[in-house]
C-alpha positions as CSV (number, residue, x, y, z in Angstrom):
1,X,-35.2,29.1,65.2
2,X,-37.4,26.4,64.3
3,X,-37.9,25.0,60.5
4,X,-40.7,26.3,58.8
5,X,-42.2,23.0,57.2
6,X,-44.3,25.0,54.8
7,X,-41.2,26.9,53.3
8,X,-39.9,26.0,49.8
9,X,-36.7,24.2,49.6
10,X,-33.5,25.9,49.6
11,X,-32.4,23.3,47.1
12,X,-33.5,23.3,43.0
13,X,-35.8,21.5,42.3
14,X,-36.4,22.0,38.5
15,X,-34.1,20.2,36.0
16,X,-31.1,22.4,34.4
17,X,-32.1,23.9,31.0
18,X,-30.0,22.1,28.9
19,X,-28.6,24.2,25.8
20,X,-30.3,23.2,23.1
21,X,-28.3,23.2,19.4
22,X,-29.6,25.3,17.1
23,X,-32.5,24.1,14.7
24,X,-30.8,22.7,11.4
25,X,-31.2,24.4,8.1
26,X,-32.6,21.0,6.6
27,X,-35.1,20.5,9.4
28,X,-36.3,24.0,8.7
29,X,-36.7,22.9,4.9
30,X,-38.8,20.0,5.7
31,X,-41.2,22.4,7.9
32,X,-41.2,24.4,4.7
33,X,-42.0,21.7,2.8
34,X,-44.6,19.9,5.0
35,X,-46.2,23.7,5.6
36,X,-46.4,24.0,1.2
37,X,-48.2,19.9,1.0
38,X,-50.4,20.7,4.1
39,X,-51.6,23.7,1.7
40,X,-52.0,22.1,-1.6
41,X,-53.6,19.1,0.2
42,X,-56.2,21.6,2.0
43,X,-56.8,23.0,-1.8
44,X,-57.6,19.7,-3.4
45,X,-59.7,18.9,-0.3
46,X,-61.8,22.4,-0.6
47,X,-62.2,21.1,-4.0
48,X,-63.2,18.3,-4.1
49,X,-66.2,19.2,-2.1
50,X,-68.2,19.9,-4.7
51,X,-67.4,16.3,-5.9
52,X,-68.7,15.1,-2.8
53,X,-72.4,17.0,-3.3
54,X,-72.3,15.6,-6.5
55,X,-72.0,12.3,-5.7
56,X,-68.6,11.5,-7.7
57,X,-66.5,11.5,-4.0
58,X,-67.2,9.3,-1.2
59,X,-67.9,11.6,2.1
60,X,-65.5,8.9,3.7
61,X,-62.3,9.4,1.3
62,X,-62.9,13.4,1.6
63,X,-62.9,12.3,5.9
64,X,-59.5,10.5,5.4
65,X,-58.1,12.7,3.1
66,X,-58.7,15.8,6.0
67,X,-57.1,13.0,8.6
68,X,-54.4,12.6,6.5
69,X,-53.8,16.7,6.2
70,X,-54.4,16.5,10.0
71,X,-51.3,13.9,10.4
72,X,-49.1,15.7,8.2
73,X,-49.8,18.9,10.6
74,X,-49.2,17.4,13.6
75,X,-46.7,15.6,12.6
76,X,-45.1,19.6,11.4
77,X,-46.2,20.8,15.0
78,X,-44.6,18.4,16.9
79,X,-40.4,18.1,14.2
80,X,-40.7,21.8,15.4
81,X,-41.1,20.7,18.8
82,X,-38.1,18.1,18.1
83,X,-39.9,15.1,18.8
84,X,-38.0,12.1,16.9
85,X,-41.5,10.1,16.6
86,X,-42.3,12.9,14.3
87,X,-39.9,11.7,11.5
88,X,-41.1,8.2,11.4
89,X,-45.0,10.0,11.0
90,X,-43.9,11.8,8.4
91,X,-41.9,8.9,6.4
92,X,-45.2,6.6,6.6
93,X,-47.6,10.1,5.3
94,X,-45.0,10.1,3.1
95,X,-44.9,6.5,1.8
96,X,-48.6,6.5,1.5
97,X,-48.9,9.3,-0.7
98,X,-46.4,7.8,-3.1
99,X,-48.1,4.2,-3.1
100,X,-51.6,6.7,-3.4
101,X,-49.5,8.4,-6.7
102,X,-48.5,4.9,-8.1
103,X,-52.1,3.8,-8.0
104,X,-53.2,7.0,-9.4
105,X,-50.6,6.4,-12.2
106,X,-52.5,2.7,-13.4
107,X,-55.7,4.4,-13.1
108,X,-54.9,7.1,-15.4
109,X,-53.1,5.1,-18.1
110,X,-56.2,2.3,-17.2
111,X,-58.6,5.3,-18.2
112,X,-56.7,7.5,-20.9
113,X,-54.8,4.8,-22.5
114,X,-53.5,6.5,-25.6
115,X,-54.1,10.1,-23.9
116,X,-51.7,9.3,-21.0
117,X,-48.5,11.2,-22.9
118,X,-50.4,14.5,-22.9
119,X,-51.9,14.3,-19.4
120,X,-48.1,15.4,-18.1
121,X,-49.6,18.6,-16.2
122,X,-52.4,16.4,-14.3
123,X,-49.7,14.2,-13.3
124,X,-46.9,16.3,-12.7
125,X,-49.5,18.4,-10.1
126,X,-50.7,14.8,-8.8
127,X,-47.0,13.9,-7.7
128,X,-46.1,17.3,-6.5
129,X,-47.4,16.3,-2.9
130,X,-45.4,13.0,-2.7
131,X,-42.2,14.8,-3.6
132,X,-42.4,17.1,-1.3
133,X,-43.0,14.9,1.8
134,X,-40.5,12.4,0.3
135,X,-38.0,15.1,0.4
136,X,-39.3,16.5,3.3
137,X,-38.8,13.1,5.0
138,X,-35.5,12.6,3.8
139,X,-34.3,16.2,5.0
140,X,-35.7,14.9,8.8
141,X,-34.3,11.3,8.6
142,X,-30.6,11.5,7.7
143,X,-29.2,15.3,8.2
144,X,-30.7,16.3,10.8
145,X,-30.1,12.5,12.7
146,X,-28.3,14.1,15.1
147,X,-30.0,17.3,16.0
148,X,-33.3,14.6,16.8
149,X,-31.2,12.3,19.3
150,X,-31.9,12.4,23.3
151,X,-29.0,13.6,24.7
């Protein structure tokens, strides 16, 4: 009997499913954490809105502060996925919040001067974000190393 040249290969043609490790419980953390700063951030930005109509709020700093939320979810999306370029995302969202906090810090104490001791719950709310991507970035960069590496 004759070949058929229009039948599928005998052979496999898909790549083996590789077993994949189970997700680490510090990578599962940082999703956590990520998830809790996307939703704080989404607050301030829902906010600040009104800031915007009333003129105190740039339209273009309430634009990158959504691009910034975007990052930080895509950047969620695609740790979950296990993508390593994910961690480095995060660590720069993460740096730039903290550099955002320190320049938030010399604006207060520019502003309040001899106020800045009792302002401890405006600040502590202020850094809550950066913490938790700092953390977050930590948890992503050195425990869970391993669990990110191509095989």
């Amino acid at each position: 009997m004759a070949e058929n040249p229009y039948q599928a290969p005998n052979a496999p043609v898909a790549d083996a499913i590789e077993a994949t490790a189970p997700r680490p419980a510090s990578v599962t953390a940082a999703l956590v954490l990520i998830a809790i700063a996307a939703l704080l951030t989404g607050i301030q930005i829902a906010s600040n809105f009104s800031r915007m109509y009333n003129g105190e709020m740039s339209a273009l700093d309430l634009l990158l502060q959504i691009l910034a939320v975007a990052a930080l979810v895509v950047a969620g999306f695609q740790l979950f996925k296990r993508h390593g370029w994910a961690r480095w995302l995060l660590l720069v969202l993460a740096l730039w919040r903290v550099v955002m906090f320190c320049y938030a810090l010399s604006v207060f104490s520019r502003m309040y001067g001899g106020m800045f001791p009792y302002l401890g719950s405006t600040i502590a709310s202020i850094a809550l974000v950066p913490v938790l991507l700092a953390i977050a970035a930590y948890l992503v960069l050195v425990p869970a190393r391993a669990w990110f590496a191509r095989t």
